[in-house]
C-alpha positions as CSV (number, residue, x, y, z in Angstrom):
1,X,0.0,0.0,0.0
2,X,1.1,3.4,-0.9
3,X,1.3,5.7,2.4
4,X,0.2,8.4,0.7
5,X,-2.7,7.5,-1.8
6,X,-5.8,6.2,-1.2
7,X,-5.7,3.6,-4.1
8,X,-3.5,0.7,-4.5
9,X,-1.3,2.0,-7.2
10,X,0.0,-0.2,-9.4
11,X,3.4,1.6,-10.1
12,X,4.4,1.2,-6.3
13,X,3.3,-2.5,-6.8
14,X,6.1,-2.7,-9.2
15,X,8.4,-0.8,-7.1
16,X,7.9,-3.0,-4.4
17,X,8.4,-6.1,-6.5
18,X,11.4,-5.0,-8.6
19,X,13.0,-3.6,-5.6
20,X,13.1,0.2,-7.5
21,X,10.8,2.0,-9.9
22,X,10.1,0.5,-13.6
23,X,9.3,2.2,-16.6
24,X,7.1,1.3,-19.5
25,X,8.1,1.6,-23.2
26,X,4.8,1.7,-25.4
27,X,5.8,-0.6,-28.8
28,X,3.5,-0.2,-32.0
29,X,4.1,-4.0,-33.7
30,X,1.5,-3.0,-36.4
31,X,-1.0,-4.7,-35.5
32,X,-4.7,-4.4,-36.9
33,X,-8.3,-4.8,-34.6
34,X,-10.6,-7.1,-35.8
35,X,-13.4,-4.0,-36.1
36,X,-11.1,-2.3,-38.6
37,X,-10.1,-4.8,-41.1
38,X,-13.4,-6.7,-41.9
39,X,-12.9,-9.9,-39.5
40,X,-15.4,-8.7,-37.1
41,X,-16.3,-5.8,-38.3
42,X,-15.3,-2.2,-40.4
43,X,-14.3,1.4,-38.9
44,X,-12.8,0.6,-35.7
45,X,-14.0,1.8,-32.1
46,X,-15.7,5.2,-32.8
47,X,-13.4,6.9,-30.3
48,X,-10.0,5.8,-31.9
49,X,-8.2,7.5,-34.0
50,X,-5.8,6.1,-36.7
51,X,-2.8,5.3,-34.1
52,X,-5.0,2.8,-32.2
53,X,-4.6,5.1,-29.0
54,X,-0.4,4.5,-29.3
55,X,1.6,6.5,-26.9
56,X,4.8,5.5,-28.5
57,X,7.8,7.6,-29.2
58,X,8.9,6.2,-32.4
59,X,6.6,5.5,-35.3
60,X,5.3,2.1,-36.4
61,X,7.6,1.5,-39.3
62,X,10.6,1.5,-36.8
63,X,11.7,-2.0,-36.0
64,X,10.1,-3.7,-32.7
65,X,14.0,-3.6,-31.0
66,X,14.7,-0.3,-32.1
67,X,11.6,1.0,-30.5
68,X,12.6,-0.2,-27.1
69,X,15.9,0.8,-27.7
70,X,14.7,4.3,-28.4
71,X,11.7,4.5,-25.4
72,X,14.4,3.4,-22.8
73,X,16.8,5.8,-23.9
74,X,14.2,8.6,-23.7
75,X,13.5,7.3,-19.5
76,X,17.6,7.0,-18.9
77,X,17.9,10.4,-20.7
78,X,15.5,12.1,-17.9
79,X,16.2,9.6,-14.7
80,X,20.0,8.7,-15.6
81,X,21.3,5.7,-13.9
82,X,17.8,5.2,-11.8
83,X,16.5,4.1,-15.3
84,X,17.6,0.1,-15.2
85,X,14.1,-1.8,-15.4
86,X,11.5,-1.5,-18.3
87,X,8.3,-3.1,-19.1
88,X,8.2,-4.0,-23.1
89,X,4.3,-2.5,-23.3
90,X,2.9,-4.1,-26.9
91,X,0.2,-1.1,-26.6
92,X,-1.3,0.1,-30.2
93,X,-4.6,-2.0,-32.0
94,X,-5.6,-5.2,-31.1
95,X,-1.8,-7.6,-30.1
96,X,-3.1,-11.0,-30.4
97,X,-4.8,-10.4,-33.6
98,X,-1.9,-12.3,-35.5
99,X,-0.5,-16.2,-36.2
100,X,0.9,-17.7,-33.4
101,X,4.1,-17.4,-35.5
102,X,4.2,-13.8,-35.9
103,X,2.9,-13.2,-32.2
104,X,6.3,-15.2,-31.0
105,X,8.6,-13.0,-33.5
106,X,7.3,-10.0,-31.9
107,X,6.9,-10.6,-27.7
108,X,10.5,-12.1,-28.7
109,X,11.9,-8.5,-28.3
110,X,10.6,-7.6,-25.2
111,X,11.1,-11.2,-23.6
112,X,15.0,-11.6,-24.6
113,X,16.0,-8.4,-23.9
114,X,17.9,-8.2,-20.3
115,X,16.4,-5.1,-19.2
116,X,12.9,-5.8,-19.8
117,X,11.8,-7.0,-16.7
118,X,7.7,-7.2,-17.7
119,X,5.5,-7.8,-20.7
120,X,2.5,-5.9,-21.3
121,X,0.1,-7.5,-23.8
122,X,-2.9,-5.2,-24.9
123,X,-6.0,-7.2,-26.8
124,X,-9.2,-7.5,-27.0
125,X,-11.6,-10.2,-25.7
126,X,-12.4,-11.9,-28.8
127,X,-8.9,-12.2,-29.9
128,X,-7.5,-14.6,-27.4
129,X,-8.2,-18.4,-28.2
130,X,-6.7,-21.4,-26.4
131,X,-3.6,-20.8,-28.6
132,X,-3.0,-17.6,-28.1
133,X,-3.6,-17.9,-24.2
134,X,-1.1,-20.9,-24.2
135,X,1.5,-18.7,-25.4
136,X,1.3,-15.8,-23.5
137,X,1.0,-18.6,-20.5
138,X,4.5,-19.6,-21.5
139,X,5.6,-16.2,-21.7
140,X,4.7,-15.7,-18.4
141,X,7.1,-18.2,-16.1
142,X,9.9,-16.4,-17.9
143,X,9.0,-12.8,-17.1
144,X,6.1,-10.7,-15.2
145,X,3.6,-10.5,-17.6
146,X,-0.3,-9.2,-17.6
147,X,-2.9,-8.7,-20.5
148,X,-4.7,-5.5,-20.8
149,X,-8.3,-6.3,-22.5
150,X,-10.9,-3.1,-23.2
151,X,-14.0,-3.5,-22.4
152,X,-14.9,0.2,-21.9
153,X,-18.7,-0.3,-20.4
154,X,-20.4,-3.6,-19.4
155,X,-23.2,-2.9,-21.5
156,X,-23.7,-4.3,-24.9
157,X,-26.1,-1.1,-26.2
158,X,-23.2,1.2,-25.5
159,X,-20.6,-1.5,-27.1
160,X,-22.6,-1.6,-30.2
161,X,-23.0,2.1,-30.4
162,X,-19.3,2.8,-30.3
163,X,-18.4,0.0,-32.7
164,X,-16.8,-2.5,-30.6
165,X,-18.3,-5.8,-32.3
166,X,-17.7,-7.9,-29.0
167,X,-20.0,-8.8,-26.1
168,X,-20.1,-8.1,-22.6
169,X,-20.3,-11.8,-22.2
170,X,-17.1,-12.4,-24.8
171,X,-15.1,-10.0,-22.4
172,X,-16.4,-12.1,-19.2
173,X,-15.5,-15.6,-21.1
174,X,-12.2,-13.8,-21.8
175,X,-11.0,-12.7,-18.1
176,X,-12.2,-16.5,-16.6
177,X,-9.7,-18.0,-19.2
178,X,-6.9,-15.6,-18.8
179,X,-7.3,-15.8,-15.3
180,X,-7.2,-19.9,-15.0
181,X,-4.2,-19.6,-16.7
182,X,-2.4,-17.7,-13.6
183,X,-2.3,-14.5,-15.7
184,X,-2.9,-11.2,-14.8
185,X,-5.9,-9.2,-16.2
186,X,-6.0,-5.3,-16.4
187,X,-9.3,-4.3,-17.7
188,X,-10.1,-0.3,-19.5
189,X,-13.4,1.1,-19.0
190,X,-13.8,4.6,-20.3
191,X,-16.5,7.5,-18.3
192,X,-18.3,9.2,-20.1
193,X,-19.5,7.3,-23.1
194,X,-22.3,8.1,-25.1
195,X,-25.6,6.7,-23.5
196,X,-23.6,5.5,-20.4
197,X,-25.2,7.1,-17.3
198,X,-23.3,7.2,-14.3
199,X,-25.0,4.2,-12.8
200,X,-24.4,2.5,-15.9
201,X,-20.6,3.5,-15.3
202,X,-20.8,2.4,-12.0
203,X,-22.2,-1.0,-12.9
204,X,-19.3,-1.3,-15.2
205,X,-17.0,-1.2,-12.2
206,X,-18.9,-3.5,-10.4
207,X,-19.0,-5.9,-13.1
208,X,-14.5,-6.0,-12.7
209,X,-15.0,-6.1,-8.8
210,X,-17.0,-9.1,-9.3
211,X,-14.4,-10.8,-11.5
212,X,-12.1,-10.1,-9.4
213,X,-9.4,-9.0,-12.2
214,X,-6.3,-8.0,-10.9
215,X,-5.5,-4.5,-12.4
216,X,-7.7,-1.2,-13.8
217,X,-7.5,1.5,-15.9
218,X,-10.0,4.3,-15.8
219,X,-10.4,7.4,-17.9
220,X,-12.7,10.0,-19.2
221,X,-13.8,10.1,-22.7
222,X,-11.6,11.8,-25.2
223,X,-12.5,13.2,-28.6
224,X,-9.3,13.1,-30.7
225,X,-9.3,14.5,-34.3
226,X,-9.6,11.8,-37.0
227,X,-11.8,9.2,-35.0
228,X,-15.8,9.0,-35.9
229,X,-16.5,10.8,-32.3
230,X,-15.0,14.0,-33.5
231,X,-17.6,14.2,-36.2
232,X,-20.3,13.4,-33.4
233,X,-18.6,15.8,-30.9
234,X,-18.7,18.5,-33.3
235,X,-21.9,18.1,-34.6
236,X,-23.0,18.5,-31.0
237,X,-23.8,15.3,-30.1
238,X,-21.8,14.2,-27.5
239,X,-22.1,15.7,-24.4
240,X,-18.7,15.7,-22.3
241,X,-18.3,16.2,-18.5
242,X,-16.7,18.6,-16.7
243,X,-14.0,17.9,-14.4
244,X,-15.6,17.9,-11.2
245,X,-18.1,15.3,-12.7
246,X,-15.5,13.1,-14.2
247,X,-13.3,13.1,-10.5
248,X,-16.4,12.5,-8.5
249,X,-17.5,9.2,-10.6
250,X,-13.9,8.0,-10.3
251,X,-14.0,8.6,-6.2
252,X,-17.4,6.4,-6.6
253,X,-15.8,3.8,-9.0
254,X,-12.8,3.6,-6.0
255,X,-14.9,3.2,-3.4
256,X,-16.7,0.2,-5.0
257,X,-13.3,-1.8,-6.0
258,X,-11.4,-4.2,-3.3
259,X,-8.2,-3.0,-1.9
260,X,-6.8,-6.1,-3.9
261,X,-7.2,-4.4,-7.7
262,X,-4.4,-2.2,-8.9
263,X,-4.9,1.1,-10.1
264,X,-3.1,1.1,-13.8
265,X,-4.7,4.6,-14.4
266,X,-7.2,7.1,-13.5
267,X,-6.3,9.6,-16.7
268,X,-5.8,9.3,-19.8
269,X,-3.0,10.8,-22.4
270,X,-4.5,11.4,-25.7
271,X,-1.9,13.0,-27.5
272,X,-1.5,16.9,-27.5
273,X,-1.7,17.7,-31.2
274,X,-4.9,15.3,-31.5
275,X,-7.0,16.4,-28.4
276,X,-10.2,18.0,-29.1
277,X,-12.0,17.7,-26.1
278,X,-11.9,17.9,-22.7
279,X,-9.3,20.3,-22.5
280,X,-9.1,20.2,-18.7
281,X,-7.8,16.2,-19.4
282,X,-4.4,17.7,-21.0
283,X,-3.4,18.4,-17.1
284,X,-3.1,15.1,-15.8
285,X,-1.5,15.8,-13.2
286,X,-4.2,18.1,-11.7
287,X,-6.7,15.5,-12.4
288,X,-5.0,13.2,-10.6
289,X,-4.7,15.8,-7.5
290,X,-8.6,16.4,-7.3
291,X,-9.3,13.0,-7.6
292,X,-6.8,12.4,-4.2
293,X,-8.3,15.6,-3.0
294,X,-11.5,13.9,-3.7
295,X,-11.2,11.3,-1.8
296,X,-9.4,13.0,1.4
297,X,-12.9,15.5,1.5
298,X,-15.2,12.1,1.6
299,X,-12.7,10.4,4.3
300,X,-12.6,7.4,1.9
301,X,-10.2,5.3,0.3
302,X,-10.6,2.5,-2.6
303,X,-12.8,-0.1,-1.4
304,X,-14.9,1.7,1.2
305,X,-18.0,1.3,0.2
306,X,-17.2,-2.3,0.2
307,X,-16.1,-2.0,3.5
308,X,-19.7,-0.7,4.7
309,X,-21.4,-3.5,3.0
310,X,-19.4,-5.7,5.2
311,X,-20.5,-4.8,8.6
């Protein structure tokens, strides 16, 4: 536990197991989604824009190792010698959506290189059969390693709406088999969705509570140029939240999560040059502060309203 947040933050969990503080280098392996190129579906999420929400610092047609090379330099650049332990994060599209054969070639870079202490696998739920579950099972007794799949609301109107082309019950089926596998699950939901209420939000939270998945990331809508939202937003029909509203659903969404569930994120980082709305989310940092500040003001911590239930 971190003495000085009120959520179990999943950074200090890797402090604590790495014996100092790990950074993460986002890849882009060009990998497609199976809403984009026709297997499921066409047009991709309605929030994404072309870069499949990639954070990384060197663009796709770089080589896999030459990314890493590049995105650990960058963290030794700013934290000098403190910079020795990286997590190989395979972050843009869908990265099981591939042969077996290909999928090897690629984790191959982060899993042999001697600095890379954790593999981060982001999918979706219908992209992971027994094969592909196997593998990453095997990758995991040689290094830390945890699958990130989106499911963005637990509610299948507001999954069609945006374009997802899976199920609530695909992404459920997903986490039970991941999870019998002794493999960590991180699961995205994103506030402030078109249709989703707040308790539908909230039941979305529940939904990860009761599946007891080991790892969350939570952020607020973004409308990035080039994605089919931007149109909507612009047209007026999308209605975004302020701040205040987006801090106090994630102080509710806290409460109602056990202690046990690592906080991955509570912001996102749309890139600069892309962001059309919400401007205040370009100051993640003072996000981040309300929603502490947030939860000071209510005398409440993650899992609290669990911890009412119980009595």
């Amino acid at each position: 536990m971190s003495a000085e947040l009120p959520y179990n933050l999943f950074s200090q969990h890797l402090r604590e197991k790495f014996g100092e503080k790990v950074f993460k280098v986002t890849l882009d392996a060009g990998f497609d989604c199976p809403n984009r190129d026709g297997t499921r579906t066409w047009g991709g999420c309605t929030f994404c824009d072309a870069s499949g929400s990639s954070a990384q610092v060197s663009p796709p047609s770089t080589s896999l190792s030459e990314q890493l090379e590049v995105g650990m330099a960058g963290w030794r650049r700013r934290f000098g010698d403190k910079a020795r332990k990286f997590i190989a994060y395979y972050q843009a599209f869908t990265n099981t959506h591939a042969p077996l054969d290909r999928l090897r070639e690629v984790y191959r870079v982060g899993l042999e290189h001697p600095d890379v202490v954790g593999i981060a696998v982001g999918t979706r739920p219908d992209c992971v059969g027994e094969p592909v579950l196997d593998l990453l099972a095997e990758m995991s007794a040689q290094k830390y390693l945890w699958v990130e799949y989106g499911l963005q609301s637990a509610h299948d109107a507001t999954l069609l709406r945006i374009n997802r082309a899976h199920t609530v019950e695909e992404f459920i089926d997903a986490v039970r088999r991941t999870q019998r596998r002794g493999i960590e699950v991180c699961a995205h939901l994103i506030h402030g969705l078109p249709g989703d209420t707040p308790r539908m939000m909230l039941a979305s939270v529940d939904l990860l509570a009761r599946l007891g998945v080991e790892g969350i990331k939570i952020h607020s809508l973004h409308i990035v140029k080039g994605s089919v939202m931007a149109g909507q937003y612009l047209r007026g029909e999308i209605p975004m939240m302020s701040q205040e509203e987006y801090v106090g659903w994630v102080a509710d969404s806290l409460e109602r999560l056990p202690w046990e569930i690592k906080i991955h994120r509570l912001t996102g980082d749309a890139l600069p040059h892309l962001l059309i709305a919400p401007e205040w989310s370009r100051h993640k940092l003072q996000v981040l502060n309300a929603i502490q500040q947030e939860m000071r003001r209510r005398n409440s911590r993650q899992g609290s309203a669990l911890d009412v239930l119980k009595c």
